[in-house]
N, C-alpha and C positions, 0 to 999 in steps of 0.2 A: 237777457241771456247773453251770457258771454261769448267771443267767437264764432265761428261762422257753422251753420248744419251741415252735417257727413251725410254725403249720398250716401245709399245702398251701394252695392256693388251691381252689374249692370246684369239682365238678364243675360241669358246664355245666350250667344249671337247664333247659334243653330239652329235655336227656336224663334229669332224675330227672324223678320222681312229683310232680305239684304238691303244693302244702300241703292237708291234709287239711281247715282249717276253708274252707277256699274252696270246699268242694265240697259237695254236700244231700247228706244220707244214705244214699241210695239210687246216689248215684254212687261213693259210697266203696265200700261195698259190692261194687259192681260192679267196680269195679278192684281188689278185694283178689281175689276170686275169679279173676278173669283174671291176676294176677298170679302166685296161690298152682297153676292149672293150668299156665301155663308153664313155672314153676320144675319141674313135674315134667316135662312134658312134654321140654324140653331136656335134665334129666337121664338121662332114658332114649333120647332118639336124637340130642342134640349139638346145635346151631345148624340146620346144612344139613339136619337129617333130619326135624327139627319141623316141625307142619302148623297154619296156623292155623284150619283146622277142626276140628283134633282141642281144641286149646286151647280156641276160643268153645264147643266142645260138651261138653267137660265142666267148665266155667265155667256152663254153662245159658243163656248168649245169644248172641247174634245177630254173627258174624265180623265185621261192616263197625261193632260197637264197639270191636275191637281196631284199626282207624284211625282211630274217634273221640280216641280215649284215648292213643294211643301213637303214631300217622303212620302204623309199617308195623314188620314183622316185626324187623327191627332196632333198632327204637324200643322194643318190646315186651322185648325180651332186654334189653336196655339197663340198665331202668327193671327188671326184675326181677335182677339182681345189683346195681345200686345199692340198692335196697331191704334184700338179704340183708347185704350187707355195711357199710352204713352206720352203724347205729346200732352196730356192735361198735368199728367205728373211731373213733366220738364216744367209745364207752366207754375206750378206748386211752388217745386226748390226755386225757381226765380224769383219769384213774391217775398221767398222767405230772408233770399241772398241781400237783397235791396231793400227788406222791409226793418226802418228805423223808428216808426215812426205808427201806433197802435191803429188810428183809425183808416191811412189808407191803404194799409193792410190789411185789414179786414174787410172793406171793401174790394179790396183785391181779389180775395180770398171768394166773396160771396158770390162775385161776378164769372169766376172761374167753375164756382159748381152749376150755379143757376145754367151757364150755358153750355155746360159739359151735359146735366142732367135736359135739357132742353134739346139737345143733337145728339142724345144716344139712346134714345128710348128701346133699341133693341138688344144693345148692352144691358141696361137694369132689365130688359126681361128675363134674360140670358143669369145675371147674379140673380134676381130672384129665383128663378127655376134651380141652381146650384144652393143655392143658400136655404133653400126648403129642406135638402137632404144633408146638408154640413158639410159637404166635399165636394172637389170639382178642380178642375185647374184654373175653369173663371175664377173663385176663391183664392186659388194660391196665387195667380198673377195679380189678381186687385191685393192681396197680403204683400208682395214683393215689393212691387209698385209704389203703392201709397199709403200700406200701416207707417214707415219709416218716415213719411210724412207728416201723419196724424202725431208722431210721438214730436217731433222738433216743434210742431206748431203747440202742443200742448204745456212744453218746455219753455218756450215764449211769451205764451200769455201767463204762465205763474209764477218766470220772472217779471214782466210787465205788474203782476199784482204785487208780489212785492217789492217792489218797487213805489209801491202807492198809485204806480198810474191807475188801476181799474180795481175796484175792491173785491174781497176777499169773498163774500158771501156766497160766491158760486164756484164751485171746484173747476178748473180748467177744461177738463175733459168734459164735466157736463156741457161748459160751452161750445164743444165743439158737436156735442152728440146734436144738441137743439137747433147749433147752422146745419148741421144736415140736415135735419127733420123741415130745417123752415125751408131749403135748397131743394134738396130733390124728391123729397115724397108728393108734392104736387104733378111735377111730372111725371114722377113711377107710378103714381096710380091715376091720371086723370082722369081715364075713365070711370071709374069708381066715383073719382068728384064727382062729374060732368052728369054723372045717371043720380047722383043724393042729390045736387044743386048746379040744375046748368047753367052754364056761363061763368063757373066758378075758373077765374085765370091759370089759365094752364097752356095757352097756345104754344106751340114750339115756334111758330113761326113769325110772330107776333112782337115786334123790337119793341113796343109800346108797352108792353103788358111786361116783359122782360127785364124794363128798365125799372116798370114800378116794383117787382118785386125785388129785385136788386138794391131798391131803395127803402123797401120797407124791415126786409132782412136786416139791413145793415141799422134801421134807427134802431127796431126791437134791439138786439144785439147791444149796439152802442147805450142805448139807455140804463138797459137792467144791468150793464158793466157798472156805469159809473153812478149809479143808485145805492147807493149799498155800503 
């Protein structure tokens, strides 16, 4: 692929988290914990089921900071999947800016989902419970975010295939659909694994087990590419 991938345009700065050095210490602070009891709180009961009492109260303050800080409930959700999902999507375009070179790109690539999906388990609760009814703002910010990703990375590998580096036999996009499948359905559904086949790898905390699937990802991948 010729030339360099075009960011999206950036989210609405009203809706992310302001810059952290604009803020005293005690404010960051304050918004991280409000932000880190939301993110659980919407994964266990969805948008409509969240209470922001429950949120300011096991944050340890005062509910009318969650409309200093964020406007109102939908400011709050907003700003906590911007949060979850942003820095993985900077991580993305940077793979893509510096990736010359098919295989440790993709291993780039696998090691960013593996451990995106491995430290947000209550984000993929949060997209599944949205993604069951086909709307959501989780939806639209994982769309904003990182379909513009999925399309340059797809753009890549089927210049890469013609090119001859990787054959042809598998459509681009399928490639990409089956690194997700092998990346993060182990950890979206572990439970599920763990109750069909326990001890089937899924740990989040586990740098061991993390490493082998990072490494198993990337042979499957790398082989069935260049088989073909």
């Amino acid at each position: 692929m010729s030339g360099r991938s075009e960011r999206p345009p950036p989210i609405d700065p009203s809706a992310a988290p302001e810059p952290a050095a604009a803020r005293p210490r005690s404010s960051v602070e304050t918004r991280r914990r409000l932000l880190d009891a939301a993110l659980r709180e919407f994964a266990q009961k969805g948008f409509a089921g969240a209470r922001l009492r429950e949120i300011a109260g096991a944050a340890g303050v005062q509910q009318a900071l969650i409309h200093h800080y964020f406007s109102d409930k939908g400011g709050l959700y907003r700003a906590v999947l911007d949060r979850a999902i942003a820095d993985t999507a900077e991580g993305g375009w940077r793979i893509l800016e510096r990736g010359r070179e098919p295989t440790p790109t993709i291993e780039a690539f696998v090691e960013l989902l593996v451990r995106f999906s491995a430290t947000h388990a209550d984000l993929l609760a949060i997209l599944r419970l949205e993604a069951a009814s086909g709307e959501g703002v989780a939806l639209d910010v994982m769309r904003a975010r990182t379909k513009p990703i999925l399309d340059a990375v797809e753009q890549k590998l089927a210049a890469w295939q013609a090119a001859g580096v990787f054959g042809r036999h598998v459509a681009a996009r399928e490639i990409i659909v089956a690194v997700l499948a092998l990346t993060v359905f182990p950890y979206q559904e572990a439970a599920l694994l763990d109750a069909l086949w326990p001890g089937t790898p899924g740990a989040r905390d586990d740098e061991a087990a993390i490493a082998r699937r990072c490494r198993m990802v990337v042979d499957v991948v790398t082989r069935g590419l260049l088989n073909g």
